[in-house]
N, C-alpha and C positions, 0 to 999 in steps of 0.2 A: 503252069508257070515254069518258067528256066530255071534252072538252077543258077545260081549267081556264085560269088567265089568275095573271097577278102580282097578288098583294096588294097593298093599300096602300102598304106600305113593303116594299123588300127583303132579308126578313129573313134569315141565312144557316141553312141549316140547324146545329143543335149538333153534331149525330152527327158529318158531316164535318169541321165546322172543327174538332172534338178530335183529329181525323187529319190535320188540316194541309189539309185541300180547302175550298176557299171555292165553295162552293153558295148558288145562291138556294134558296130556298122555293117553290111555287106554293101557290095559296089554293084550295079547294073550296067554293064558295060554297053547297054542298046539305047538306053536314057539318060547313060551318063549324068547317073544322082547316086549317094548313099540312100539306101533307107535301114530301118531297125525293123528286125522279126519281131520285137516285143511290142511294139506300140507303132502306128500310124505314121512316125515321123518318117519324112522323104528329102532330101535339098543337096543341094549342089555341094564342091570342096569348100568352095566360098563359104555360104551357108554355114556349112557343120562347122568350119573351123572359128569362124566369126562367134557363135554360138559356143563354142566350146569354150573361148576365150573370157566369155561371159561368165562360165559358170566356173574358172580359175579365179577369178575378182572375186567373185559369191565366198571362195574357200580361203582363199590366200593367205589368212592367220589362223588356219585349224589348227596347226601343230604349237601355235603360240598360245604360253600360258598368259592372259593377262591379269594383272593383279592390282596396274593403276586405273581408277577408272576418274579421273580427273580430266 
């Protein structure tokens, strides 16, 4: 296998951060996809960022304490 190198930007993989693991990505510059050494996931910038924006909705009141629950 090639050695691959970091993308652009570091993106996390989705797969893991839905499990709570915060993964980079590595970039393949011959397939032109991210994948994760940790798990299986592969997909395009599209993709991963689509996905990623997914799992910011999933988190978006973590740091909020709530306390009305009305």
């Amino acid at each position: 296998m090639a050695q691959a190198g970091k993308g652009r930007l570091n993106y996390r993989c989705p797969s893991c951060f839905m499990r709570d693991l915060d993964i980079d990505m590595f970039y393949d510059k011959e397939k032109k996809e991210y994948y994760c050494i940790r798990c299986p996931f592969t997909g395009t910038e599209e993709e991963v960022v689509k996905l990623n924006e997914m799992a910011k909705f999933r988190y978006k009141n973590i740091s909020d304490r709530i306390t009305d629950f009305d």
